[in-house]
C-alpha positions as CSV (number, residue, x, y, z in Angstrom):
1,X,-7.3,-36.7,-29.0
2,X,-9.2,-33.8,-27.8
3,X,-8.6,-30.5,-29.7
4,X,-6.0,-28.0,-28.7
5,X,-6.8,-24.3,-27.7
6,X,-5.0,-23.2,-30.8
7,X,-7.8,-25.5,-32.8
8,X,-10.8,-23.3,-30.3
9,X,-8.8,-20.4,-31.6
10,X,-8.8,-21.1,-35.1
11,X,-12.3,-22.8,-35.4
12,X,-13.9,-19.0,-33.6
13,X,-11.8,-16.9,-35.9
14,X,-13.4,-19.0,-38.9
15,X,-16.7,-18.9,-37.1
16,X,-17.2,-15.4,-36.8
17,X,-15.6,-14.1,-39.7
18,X,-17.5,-16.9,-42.1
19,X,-14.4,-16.4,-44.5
20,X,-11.2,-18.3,-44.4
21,X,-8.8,-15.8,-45.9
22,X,-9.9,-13.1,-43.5
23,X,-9.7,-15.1,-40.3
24,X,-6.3,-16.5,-41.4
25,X,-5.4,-12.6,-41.8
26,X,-7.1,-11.9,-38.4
27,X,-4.6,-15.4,-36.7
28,X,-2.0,-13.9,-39.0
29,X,-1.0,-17.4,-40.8
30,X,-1.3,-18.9,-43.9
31,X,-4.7,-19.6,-45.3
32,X,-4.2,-23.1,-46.7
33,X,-2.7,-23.8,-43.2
34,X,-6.0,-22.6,-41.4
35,X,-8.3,-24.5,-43.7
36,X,-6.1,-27.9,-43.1
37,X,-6.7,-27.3,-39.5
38,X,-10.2,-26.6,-39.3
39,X,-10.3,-30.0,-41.4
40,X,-8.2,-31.7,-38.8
41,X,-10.6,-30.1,-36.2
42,X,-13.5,-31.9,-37.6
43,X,-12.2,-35.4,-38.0
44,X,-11.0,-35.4,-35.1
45,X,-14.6,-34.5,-33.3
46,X,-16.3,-36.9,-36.2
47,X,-18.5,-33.3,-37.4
48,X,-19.1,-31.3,-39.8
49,X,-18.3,-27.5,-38.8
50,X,-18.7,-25.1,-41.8
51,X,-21.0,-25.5,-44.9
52,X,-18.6,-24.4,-47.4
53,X,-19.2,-23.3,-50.9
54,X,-17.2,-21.6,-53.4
55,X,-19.6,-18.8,-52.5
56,X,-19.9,-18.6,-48.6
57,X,-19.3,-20.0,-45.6
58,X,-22.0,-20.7,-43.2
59,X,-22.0,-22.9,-39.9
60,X,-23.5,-25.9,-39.6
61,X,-25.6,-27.1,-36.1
62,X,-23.4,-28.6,-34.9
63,X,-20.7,-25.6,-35.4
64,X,-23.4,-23.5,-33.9
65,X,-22.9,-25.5,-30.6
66,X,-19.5,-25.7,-30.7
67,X,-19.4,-21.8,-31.1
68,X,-20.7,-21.4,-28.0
69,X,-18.8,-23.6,-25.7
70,X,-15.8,-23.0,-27.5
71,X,-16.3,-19.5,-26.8
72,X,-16.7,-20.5,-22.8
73,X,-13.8,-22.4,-22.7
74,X,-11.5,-19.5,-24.4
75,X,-12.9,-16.9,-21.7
76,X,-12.2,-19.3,-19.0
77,X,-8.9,-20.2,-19.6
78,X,-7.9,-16.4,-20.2
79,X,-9.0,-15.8,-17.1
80,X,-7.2,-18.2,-15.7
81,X,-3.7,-17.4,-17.5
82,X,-4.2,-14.0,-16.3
83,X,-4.8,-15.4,-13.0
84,X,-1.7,-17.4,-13.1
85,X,0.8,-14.6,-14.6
86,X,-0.6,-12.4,-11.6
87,X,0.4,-15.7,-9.7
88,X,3.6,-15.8,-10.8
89,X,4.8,-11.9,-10.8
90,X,7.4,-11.0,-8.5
91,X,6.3,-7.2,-7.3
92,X,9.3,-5.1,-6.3
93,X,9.1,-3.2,-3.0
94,X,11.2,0.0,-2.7
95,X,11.9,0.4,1.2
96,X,14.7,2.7,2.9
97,X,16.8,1.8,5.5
98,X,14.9,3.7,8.1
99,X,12.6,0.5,7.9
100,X,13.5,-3.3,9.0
101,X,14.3,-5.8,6.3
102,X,12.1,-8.3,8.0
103,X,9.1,-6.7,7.0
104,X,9.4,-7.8,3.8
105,X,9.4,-11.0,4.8
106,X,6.3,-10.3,6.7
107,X,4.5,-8.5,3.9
108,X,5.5,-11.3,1.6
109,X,4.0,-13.9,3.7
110,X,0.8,-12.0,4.4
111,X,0.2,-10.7,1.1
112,X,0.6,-13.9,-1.1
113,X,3.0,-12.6,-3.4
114,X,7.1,-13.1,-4.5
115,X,8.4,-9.9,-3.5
116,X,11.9,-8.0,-4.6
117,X,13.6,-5.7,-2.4
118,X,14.6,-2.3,-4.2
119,X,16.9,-0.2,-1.7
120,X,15.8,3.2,-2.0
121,X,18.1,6.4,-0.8
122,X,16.6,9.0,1.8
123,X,16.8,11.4,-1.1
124,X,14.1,9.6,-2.6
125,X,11.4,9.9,-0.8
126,X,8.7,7.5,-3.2
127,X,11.3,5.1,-2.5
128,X,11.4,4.4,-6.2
129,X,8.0,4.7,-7.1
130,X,9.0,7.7,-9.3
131,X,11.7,6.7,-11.6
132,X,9.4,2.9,-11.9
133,X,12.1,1.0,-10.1
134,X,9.5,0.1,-7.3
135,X,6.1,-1.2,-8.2
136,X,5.2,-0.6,-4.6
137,X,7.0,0.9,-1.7
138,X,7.0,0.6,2.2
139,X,6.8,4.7,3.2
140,X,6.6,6.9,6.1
141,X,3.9,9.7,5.1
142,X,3.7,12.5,3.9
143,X,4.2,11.4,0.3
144,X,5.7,13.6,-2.2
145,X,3.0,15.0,-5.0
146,X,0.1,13.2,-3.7
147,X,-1.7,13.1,-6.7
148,X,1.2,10.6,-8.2
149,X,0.5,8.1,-6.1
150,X,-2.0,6.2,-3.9
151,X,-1.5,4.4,-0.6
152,X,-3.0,2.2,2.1
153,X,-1.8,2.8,5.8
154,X,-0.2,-0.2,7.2
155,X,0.0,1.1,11.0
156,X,0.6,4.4,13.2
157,X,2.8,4.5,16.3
158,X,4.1,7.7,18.2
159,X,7.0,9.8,17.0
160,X,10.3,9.3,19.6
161,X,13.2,11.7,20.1
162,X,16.3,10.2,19.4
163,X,19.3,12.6,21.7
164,X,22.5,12.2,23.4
165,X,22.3,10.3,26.7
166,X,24.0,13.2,29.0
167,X,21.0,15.6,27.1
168,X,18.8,17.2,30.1
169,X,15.7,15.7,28.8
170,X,16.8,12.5,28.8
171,X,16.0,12.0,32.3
172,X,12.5,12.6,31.5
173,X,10.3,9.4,30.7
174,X,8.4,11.6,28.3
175,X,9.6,14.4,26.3
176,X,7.4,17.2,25.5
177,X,7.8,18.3,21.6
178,X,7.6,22.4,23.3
179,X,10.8,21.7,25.4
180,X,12.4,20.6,21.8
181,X,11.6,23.6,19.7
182,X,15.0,25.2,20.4
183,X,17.0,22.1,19.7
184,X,19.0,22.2,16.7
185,X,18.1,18.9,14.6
186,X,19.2,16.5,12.5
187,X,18.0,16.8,9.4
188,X,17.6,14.6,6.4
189,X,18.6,15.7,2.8
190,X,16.5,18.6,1.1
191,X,15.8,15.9,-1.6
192,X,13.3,14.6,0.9
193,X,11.0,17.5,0.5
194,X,7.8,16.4,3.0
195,X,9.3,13.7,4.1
196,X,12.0,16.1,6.0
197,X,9.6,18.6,7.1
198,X,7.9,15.9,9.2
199,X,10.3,14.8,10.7
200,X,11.4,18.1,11.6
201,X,8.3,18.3,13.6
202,X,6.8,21.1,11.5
203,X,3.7,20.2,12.1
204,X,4.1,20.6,15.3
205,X,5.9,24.2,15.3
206,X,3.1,26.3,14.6
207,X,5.0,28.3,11.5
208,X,8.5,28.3,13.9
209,X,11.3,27.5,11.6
210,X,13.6,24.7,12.6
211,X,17.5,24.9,13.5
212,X,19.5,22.4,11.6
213,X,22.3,21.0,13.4
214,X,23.3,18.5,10.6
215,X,22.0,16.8,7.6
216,X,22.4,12.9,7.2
217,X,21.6,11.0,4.7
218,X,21.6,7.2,6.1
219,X,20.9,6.2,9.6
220,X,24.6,5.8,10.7
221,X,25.6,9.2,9.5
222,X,22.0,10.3,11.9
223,X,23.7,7.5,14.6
224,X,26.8,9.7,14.6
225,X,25.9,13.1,14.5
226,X,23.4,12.6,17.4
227,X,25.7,10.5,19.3
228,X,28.2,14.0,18.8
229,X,25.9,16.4,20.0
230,X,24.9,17.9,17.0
231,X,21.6,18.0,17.5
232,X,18.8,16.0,18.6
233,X,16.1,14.2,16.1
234,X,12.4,12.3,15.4
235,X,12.3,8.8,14.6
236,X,9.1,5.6,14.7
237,X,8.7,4.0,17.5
238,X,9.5,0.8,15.9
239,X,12.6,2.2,14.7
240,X,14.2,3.0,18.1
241,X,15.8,-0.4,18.4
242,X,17.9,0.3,15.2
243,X,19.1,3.2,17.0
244,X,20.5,1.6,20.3
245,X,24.2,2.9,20.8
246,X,26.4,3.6,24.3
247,X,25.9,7.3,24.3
248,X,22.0,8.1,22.9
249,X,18.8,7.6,24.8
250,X,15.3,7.6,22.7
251,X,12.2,8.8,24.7
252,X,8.7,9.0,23.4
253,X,7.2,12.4,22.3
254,X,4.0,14.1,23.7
255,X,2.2,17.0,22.1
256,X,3.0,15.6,18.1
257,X,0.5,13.6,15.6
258,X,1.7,10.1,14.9
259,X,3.9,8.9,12.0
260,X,1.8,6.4,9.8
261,X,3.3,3.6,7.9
262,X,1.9,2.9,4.2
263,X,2.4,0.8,1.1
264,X,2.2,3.3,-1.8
265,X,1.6,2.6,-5.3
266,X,1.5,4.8,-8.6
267,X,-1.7,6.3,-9.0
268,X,-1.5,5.5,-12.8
269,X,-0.9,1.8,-11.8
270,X,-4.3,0.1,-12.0
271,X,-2.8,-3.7,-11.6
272,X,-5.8,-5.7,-9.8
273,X,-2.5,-6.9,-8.4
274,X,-1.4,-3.8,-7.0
275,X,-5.0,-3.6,-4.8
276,X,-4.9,-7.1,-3.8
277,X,-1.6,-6.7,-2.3
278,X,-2.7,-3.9,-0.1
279,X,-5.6,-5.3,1.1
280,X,-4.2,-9.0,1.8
281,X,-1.7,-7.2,3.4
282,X,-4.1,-5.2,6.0
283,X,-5.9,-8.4,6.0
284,X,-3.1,-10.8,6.9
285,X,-2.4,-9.2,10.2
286,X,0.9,-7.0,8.8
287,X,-1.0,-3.8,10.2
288,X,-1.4,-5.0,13.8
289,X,2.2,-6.3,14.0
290,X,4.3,-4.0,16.6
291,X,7.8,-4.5,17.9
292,X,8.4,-4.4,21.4
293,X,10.3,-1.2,22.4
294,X,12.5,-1.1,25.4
295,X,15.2,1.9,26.5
């Protein structure tokens, strides 16, 4: 029979302590039950290991060779458990529900790994990440405290205006983000920090403060208070077919940056996992991927 990797285990312990009761101290077992092993170790490969003496232990040549591969084969197959629990790890994904299920499934396929979906509240703008429910999350930028976290951008699109369908500026094919700076807007919950300044369109108000129509804090409660005329507010591009409903018209923006879509991750979380994920996921296509938009 060919020896176990508990047997390579025991054998180096012995090996590079040259003392029996310390390496049975280092494997933490008994040290009559390590020197019956290393016993077994060598009938069973027909050698003679250690040169033992009431004195000292010293290893013989052919311990000496068996050092050295059983040291290779430890290494290997450490790398390859670790390679295998990586394998195996099911990473949860915090996404909100301005986002489409489906591209979990997408990210899942194109990144290799078992994902979990963590539903995460627009008050919570990491979408998880912060309280550790999330090992990674689906976000719209700005991200709250950069220095907490690091991200990989997925994909930009343009920013749309999501208003009622008798509006004036729904007849226009394009709405310019000047003509929108007096509109009261829907607003998402302070909670979101960033988050709700961008899609206030501060960054495109040059200092002017917004006028808050409404807050909401899912998409149905923003669904509603558009579709009563409470105000008027900026959503993806790819989001706008979540948002058909008689009554509202969405129109692209002009004159206002682009919303990017990331995977964020803790910046404290230094999983090889964590990287691969992100770049098989830029790799695998997931960045390029664009629903078609039609009003």
């Amino acid at each position: 029979m060919d020896p176990h990797l508990r047997d390579l285990r025991y054998f180096v312990a012995v090996a590079e302590e040259l003392h029996f009761t310390n390496a049975a101290q280092r494997l933490h077992i008994a040290q009559p039950t390590l020197s019956r092993q290393i016993r077994q170790l060598e009938r069973q490969l027909d050698v003679v290991l250690f040169d033992r003496n009431q004195r000292s232990v010293a290893l013989t040549v052919a311990g000496k060779e068996l050092l050295e591969g059983a040291r290779k084969i430890l290494e290997l197959w450490e790398t390859t458990n670790i390679s295998l629990k990586e394998a195996g790890e099911v990473l949860r994904v915090g996404i909100q529900a301005t986002l489409g299920r489906g591209l979990l499934n997408d990210l899942e396929s194109a990144s290799g790994h078992r994902l979990a979906l963590h539903s995460a509240a627009w008050t919570d703008p990491s979408s998880g990440l912060a309280g550790r429910q999330a090992d990674l999350a689906l976000v719209w930028l700005p991200l709250p405290e950069l220095n907490r976290y690091r991200w990989q951008v997925l994909r930009t699109e343009p920013r749309w205006v999501l208003l009622p369908e008798n509006h004036p500026l729904a007849i226009s094919s394009t709405v310019e983000f000047t003509d929108l700076l007096d509109e009261p807007f829907i607003a998402l919950p302070t909670e979101a920090g960033a988050v709700r300044d961008f899609w206030l369109g501060n960054d495109g108000r040059g200092g002017r403060p917004p006028k808050i129509g409404a807050e909401a804090a899912t998409p149905e409660d923003r669904l509603e208070a558009v579709s009563l005329g409470l105000g008027v507010c900026l959503l993806a591009e790819n989001n706008v077919p979540m948002y058909r409903w008689p009554g509202v018209a969405a129109r692209p923006v002009s004159g206002l940056a682009p919303c990017e879509l990331a995977v964020a991750w803790r910046a404290d979380d230094h999983r090889p996992t964590i990287l691969e994920f992100a770049g098989r996921a830029i790799e695998g296509g997931f960045a390029a991927q664009r629903s078609p938009v039609s009003v």
